[in-house]
DODO-701812 format. One record per residue (C-alpha): residue in three letters; z, y, x; chain. Coordinates in steps of 0.25 Angstrom, whole numbers, m for minus. Each point is the difference from the previous one (the first is absolute). Layout:
res / zz / yy / xx / chain
ala / Z / Y / X / A
...
This chain:
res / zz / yy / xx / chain
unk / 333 / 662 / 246 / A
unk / m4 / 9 / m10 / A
unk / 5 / 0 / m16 / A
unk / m5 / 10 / m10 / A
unk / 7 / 1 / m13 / A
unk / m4 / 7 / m10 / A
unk / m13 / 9 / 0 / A
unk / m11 / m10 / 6 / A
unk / m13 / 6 / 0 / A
unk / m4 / 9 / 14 / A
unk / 1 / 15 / m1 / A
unk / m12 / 8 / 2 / A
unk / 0 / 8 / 12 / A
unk / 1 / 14 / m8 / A
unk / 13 / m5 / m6 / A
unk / 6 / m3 / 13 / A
unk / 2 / 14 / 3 / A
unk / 14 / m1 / m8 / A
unk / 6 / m7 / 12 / A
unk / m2 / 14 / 8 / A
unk / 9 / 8 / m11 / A
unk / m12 / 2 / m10 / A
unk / 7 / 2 / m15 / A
unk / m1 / m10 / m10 / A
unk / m1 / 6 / m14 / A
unk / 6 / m8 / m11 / A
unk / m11 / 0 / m10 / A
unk / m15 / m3 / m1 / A
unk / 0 / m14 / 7 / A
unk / m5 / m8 / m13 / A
unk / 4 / m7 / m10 / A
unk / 10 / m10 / 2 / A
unk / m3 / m16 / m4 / A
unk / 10 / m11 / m5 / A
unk / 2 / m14 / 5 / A
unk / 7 / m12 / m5 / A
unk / 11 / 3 / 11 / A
unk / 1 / 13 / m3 / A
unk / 2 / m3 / m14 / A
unk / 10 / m7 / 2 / A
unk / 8 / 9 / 11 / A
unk / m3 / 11 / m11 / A
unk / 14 / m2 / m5 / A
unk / 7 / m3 / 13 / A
unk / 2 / 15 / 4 / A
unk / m5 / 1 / 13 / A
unk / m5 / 14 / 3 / A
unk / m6 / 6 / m12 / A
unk / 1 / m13 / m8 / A
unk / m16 / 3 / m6 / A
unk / m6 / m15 / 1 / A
unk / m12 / 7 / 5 / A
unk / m4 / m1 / 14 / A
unk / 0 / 13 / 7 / A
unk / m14 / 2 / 7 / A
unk / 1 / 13 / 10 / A
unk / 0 / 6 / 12 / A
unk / 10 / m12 / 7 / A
unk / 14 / 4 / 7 / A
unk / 0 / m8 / 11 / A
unk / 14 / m7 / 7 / A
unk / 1 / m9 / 10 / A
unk / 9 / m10 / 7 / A
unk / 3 / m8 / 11 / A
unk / 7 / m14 / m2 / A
unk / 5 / m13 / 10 / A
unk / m7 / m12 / m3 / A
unk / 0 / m11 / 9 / A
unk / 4 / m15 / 3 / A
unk / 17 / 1 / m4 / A
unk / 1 / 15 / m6 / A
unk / m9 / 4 / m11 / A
unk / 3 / 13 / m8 / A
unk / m12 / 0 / m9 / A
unk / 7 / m2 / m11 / A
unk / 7 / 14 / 1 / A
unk / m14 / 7 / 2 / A
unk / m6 / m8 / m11 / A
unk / 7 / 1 / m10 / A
unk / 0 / 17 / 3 / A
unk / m16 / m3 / m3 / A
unk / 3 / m8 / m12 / A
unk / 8 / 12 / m4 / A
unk / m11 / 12 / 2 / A
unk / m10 / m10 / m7 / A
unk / 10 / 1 / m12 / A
unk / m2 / 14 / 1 / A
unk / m15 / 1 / 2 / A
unk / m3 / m8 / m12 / A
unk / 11 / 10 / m8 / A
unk / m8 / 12 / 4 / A
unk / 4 / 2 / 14 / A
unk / 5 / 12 / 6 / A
unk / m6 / 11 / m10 / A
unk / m13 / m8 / 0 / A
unk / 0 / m3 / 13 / A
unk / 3 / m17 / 6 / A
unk / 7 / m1 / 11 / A
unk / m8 / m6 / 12 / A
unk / 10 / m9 / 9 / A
unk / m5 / m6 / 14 / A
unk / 8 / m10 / 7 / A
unk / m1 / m4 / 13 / A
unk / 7 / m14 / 6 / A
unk / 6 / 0 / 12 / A
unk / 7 / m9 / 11 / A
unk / 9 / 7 / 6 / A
unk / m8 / 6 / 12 / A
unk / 3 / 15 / 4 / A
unk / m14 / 2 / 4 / A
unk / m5 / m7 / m15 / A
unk / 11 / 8 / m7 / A
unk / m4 / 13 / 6 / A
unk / m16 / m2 / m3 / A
unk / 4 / m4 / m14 / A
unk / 8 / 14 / m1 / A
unk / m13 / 9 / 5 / A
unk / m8 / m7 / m8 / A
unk / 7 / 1 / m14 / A
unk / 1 / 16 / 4 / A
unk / m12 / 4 / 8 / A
unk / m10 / m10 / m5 / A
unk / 4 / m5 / m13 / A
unk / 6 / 15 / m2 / A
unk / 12 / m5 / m11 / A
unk / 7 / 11 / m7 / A
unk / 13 / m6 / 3 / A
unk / 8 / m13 / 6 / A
unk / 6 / m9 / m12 / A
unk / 5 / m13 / 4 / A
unk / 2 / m2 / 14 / A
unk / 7 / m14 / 4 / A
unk / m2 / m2 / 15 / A
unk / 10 / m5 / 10 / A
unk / m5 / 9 / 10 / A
unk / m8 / 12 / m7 / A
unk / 12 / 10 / 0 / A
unk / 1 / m3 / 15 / A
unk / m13 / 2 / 2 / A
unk / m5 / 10 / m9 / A
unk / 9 / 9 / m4 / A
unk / 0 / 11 / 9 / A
unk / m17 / 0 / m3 / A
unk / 3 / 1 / m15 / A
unk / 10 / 10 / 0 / A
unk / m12 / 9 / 10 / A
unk / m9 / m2 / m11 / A
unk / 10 / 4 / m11 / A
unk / 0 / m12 / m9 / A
unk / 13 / m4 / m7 / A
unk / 1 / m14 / m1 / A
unk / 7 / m9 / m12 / A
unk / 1 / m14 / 6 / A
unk / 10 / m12 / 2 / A
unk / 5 / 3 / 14 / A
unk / 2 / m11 / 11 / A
unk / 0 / 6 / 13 / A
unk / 13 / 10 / 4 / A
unk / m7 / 11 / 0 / A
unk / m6 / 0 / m14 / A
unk / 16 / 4 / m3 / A
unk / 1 / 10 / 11 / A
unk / m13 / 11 / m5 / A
unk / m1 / 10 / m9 / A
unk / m15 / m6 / m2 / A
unk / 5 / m13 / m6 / A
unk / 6 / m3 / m11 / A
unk / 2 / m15 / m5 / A
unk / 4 / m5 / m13 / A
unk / 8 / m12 / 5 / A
unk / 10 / m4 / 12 / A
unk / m8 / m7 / 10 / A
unk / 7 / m11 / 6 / A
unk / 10 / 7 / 9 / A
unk / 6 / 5 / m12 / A
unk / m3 / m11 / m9 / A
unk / 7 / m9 / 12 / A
unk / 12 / 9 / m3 / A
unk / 2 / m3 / m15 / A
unk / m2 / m14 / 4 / A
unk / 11 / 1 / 10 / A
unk / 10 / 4 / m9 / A
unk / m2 / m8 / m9 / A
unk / 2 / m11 / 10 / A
unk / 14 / 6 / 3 / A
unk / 3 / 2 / m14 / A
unk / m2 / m13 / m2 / A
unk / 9 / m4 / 10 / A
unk / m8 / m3 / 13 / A
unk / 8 / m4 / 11 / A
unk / m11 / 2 / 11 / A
unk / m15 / 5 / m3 / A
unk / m14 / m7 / 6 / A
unk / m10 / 12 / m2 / A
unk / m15 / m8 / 0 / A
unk / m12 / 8 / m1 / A
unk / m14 / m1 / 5 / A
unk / m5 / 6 / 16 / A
unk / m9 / 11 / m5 / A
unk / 2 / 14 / 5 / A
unk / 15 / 6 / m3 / A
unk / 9 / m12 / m1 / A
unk / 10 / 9 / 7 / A
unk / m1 / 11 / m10 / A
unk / 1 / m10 / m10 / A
unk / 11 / m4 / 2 / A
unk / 9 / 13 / 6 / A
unk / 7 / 2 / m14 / A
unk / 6 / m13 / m3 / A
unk / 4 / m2 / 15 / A
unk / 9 / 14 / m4 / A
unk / 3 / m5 / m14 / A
unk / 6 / m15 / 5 / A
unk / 8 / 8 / 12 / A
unk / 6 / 10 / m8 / A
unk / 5 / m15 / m9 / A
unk / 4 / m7 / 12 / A
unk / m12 / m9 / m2 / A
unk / m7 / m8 / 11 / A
unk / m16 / 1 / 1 / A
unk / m10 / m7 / 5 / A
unk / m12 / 3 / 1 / A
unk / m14 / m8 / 0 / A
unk / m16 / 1 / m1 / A
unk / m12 / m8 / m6 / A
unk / m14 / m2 / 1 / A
unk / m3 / 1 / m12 / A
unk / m15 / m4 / 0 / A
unk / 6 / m13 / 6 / A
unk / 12 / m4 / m6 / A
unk / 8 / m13 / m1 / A
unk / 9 / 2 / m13 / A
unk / 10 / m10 / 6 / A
unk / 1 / 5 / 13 / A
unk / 3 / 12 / m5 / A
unk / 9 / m3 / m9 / A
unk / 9 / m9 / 8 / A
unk / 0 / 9 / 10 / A
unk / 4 / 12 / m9 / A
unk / 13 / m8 / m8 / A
unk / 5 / m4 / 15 / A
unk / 0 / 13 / 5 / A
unk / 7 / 4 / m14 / A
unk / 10 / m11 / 1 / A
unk / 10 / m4 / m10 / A
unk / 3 / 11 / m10 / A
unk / m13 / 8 / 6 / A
unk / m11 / 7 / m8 / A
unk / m15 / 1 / 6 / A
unk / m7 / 11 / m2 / A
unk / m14 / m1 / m3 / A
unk / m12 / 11 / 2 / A
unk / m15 / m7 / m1 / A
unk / m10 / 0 / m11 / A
unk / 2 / m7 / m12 / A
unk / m10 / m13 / 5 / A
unk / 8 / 1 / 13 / A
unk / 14 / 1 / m6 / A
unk / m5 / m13 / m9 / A
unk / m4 / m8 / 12 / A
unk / 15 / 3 / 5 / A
unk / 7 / m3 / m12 / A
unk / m7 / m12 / m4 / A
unk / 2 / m5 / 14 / A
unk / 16 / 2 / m2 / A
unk / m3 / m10 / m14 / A
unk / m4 / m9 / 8 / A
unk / 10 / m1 / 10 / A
unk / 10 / 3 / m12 / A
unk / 5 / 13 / 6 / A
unk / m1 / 8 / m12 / A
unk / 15 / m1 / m1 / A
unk / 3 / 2 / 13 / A
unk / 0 / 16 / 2 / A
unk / 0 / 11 / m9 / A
unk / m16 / 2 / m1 / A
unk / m4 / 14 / m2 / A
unk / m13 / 7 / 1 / A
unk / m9 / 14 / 2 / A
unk / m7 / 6 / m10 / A
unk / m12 / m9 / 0 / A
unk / 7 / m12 / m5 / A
unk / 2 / 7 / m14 / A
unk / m13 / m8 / m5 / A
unk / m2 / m9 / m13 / A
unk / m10 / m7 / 10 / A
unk / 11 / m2 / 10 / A
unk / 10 / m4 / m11 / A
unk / m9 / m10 / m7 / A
unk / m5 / m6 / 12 / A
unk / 15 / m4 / 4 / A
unk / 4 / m3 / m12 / A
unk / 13 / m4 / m9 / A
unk / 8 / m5 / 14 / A
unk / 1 / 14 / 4 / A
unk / 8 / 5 / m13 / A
unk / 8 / 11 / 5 / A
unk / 0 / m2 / 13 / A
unk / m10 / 10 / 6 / A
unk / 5 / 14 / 1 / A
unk / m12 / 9 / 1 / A
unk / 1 / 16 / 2 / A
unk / m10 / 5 / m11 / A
unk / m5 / 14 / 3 / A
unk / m4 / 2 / m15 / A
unk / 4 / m5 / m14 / A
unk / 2 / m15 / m5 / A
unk / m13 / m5 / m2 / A
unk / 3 / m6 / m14 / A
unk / 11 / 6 / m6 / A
unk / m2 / 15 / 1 / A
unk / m7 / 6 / m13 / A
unk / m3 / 13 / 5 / A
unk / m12 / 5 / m4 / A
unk / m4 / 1 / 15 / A
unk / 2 / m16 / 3 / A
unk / m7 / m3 / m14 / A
unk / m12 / 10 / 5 / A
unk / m1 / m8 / 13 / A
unk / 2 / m15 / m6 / A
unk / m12 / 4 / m10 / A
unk / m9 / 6 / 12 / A
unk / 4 / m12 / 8 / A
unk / m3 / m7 / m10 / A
unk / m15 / 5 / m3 / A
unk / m5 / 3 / 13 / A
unk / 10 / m7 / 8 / A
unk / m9 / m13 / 4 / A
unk / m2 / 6 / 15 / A
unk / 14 / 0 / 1 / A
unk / 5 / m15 / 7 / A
unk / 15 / 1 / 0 / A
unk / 0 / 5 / m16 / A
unk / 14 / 8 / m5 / A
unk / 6 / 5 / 14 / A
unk / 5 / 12 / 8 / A
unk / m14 / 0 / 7 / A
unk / m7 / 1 / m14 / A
unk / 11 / 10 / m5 / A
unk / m2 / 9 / 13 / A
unk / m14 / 1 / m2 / A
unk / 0 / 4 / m16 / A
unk / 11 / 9 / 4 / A
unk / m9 / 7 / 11 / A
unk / m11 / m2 / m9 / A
unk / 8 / 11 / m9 / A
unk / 3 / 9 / 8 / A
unk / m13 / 2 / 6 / A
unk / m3 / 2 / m16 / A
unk / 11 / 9 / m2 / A
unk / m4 / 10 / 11 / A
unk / m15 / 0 / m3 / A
unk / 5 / 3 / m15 / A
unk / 7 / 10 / 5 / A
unk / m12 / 9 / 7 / A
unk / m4 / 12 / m8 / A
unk / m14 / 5 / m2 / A
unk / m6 / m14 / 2 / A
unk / m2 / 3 / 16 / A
unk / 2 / m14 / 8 / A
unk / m2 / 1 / 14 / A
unk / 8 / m3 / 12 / A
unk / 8 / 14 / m2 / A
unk / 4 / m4 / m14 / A
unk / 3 / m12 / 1 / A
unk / 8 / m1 / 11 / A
unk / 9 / 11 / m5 / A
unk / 2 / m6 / m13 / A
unk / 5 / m15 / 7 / A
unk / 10 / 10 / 9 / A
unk / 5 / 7 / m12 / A
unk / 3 / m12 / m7 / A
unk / 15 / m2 / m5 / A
unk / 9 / m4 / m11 / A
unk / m9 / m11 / m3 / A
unk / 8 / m8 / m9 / A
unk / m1 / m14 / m4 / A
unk / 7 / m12 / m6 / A
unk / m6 / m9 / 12 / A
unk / 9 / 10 / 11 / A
unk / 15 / 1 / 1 / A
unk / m2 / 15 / 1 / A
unk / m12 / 10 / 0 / A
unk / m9 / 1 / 12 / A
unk / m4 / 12 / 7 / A
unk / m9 / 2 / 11 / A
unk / 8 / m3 / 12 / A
unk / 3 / m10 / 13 / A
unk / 8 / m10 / m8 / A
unk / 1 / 5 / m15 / A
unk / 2 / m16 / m5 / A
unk / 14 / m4 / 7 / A
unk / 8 / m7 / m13 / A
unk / m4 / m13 / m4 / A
unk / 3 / m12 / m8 / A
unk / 4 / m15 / 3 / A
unk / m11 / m11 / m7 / A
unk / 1 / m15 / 2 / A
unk / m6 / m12 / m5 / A
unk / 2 / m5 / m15 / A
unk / m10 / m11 / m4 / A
unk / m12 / 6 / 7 / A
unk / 1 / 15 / m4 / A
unk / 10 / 11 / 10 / A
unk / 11 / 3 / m9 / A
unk / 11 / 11 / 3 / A
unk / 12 / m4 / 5 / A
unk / 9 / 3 / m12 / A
unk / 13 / 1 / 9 / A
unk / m4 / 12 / 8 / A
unk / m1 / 12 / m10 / A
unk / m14 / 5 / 1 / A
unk / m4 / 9 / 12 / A
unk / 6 / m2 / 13 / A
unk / 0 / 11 / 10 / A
unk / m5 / m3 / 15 / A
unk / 10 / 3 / 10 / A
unk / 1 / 12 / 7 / A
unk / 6 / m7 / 11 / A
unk / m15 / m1 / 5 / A
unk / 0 / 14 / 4 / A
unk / m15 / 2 / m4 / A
unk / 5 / m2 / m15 / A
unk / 11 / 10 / 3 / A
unk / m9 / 12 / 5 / A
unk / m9 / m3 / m13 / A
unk / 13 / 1 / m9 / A
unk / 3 / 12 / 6 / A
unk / m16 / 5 / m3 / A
unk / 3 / m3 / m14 / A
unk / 12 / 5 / m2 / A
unk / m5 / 14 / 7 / A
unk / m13 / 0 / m9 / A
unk / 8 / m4 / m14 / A
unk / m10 / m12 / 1 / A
């Protein structure tokens, strides 16, 4: 399925030519127009901040996102479209909106890969911003690094942690899994029952924390789901046995998915039975309202990026106000999901603003997402520079009264463990680099 955000109306056939490496000059595209919208973004800094629409030559992205029955990433590649529409009505990249297609996809290699030659070689995109598929990087990689395009994405798949071509601005859920591990052991789990859904690598997955409960001593069992099919109780019960008494679970779903889990441990009051803890995607008021005041403290989520409430920077406020305006397409509300995608959404911005000369084509922008780095914001632990796994210290949320909260006892920013050895060789990258 395909999404267009941003620019709407059909290019004429002359214009397309800029897809091939044709300059577009920065000037004489017409007068820009208001709207109500862009009246109202006028004050909320994105991009040039104008409150007048930008009407040239577009610079088209493109992405590639997981949505189907149990795992739905749209929210991520949404709220990156939310954000370029912020920009477009705040006069775009020096006049020029941002066109972004997004293709659906349902985790089939031969789809995945069509979907790929189809935003390069058909649709012609400048560059890849956004990509959130569970096998993309498995598939495409080796093709996007032949055709020379940089990608800014949230990874899944191992190998969008392993190339030069990807750089993502979260964890994925092996790393995720991690921080949720040690919280597990921190909080003192006795044994661990690791739960996650049966979708291509659930072994990489769960690699680190099977290192990370070793080197602690700490028994772990390991389970899968059909998510498309899940029986919350079933799962549940069987995931607090496998824990057993003074156990933790370990949970790595979608937040709709996780719900059905944790609602279905309500009802079979197991909610005090384990130490509950989940990956990134649980860090969601959607999921957090919809369980409710029983679950007070006593969900330990890894959260990849900054409370969703109680942080004031002037990033978090940026992306609560865009949310906020343009955020109706985005189902789960204040989330890791959305905050992947504003944050992706900035970068891609960053790097266009950064071209000189008003030339946006394949070239420029490519080697302007590559030499992105010492992006600072108040919504990472620590700047992120264009690289396998610049995102590796997070915080711990949980439930207060239907918003995610931080946990005030742990002190802020937690380091993954390099015990996963994949954490350790990109410490060793930073430290190298000074990054």
């Amino acid at each position: 399925m395909r999404k267009h955000f941003g620019w709407r109306v059909r290019i004429p056939v002359a214009l397309l030519v800029v897809a091939v490496g044709l300059t577009i000059a920065t000037t004489g595209f017409g007068k820009s127009t208001s709207s109500p919208k862009a009246s109202a973004a006028a004050g909320l800094g994105c991009g040039a901040g104008t409150g007048q629409k930008a009407t040239g030559t577009p610079i088209t992205l493109g992405a590639i996102v997981t949505k189907q029955p149990g795992t739905d990433f749209t929210d991520i590649t949404n709220m990156a479209g939310d954000y370029f529409n912020c920009v477009n009505d705040n006069g775009g990249i020096n006049g020029h909106p941002i066109q972004y297609t997004v293709l659906d996809e349902q985790t089939n290699p031969s789809q995945v890969a069509a979907d790929a030659k189809q935003l390069i070689e058909t649709d012609h995109v400048m560059g890849i911003a956004g990509n959130t598929s569970i096998i993309d990087c498995a598939v495409n990689s080796a093709y996007y690094a032949a055709q020379h395009y940089y990608l800014i994405e949230s990874g899944i798949a191992e190998q969008c942690y392993a190339g030069s071509n990807e750089a993502p601005v979260n964890m994925g859920p092996r790393y995720s899994a991690d921080g949720a591990t040690q919280t597990a052991i921190l909080e003192g789990a006795k044994k661990i029952a690791f739960d996650q859904s049966n979708v291509p690598g659930t072994g990489y997955n769960l690699g680190g924390s099977k290192l990370i409960a070793a080197a602690h001593h700490i028994p772990i069992t390991f389970l899968t789901e059909n998510a498309a099919s899940i029986n919350g109780e079933t799962a549940a019960e069987k995931e607090v046995q496998a824990a057993g008494t003074g156990g933790a679970v370990v949970l790595v779903f979608t937040p709709p998915v996780a719900l059905q889990i944790l609602q279905g441990a309500q009802k079979l009051g197991l909610e005090n039975k384990v130490i509950w803890t989940c990956a990134t995607p649980c860090n969601t008021d959607f999921l957090a309202t919809a369980l409710g005041a029983a679950w007070n403290h006593k969900l330990f989520v890894n959260a990849e990026m900054s409370d969703l409430h109680d942080d004031n920077g002037p990033d978090a406020v940026l992306f609560a106000k865009v949310l906020k305006l343009y955020g109706s397409n985005v189902a789960g509300g204040a989330g890791s999901f959305s905050q992947f995608g504003f944050t992706v959404g900035q970068l891609a911005v960053k790097a266009l603003l950064s071209i000189k000369g008003g030339v946006y084509n394949v070239q420029t922008v490519n080697a302007a997402f590559k030499a992105l780095k010492g992006f600072k914001t108040d919504m990472l632990c620590k700047p992120w520079y264009y690289g396998p796994l610049p995102n590796n210290t997070d915080w711990t949320v949980w439930p207060v009264n239907g918003t995610m909260q931080l946990v005030p006892k742990t002190g802020g920013c937690m380091a993954i463990s390099a015990v996963d050895p994949e954490v350790a060789k990109v410490r060793a990258y930073e430290k190298a680099h000074g990054v």
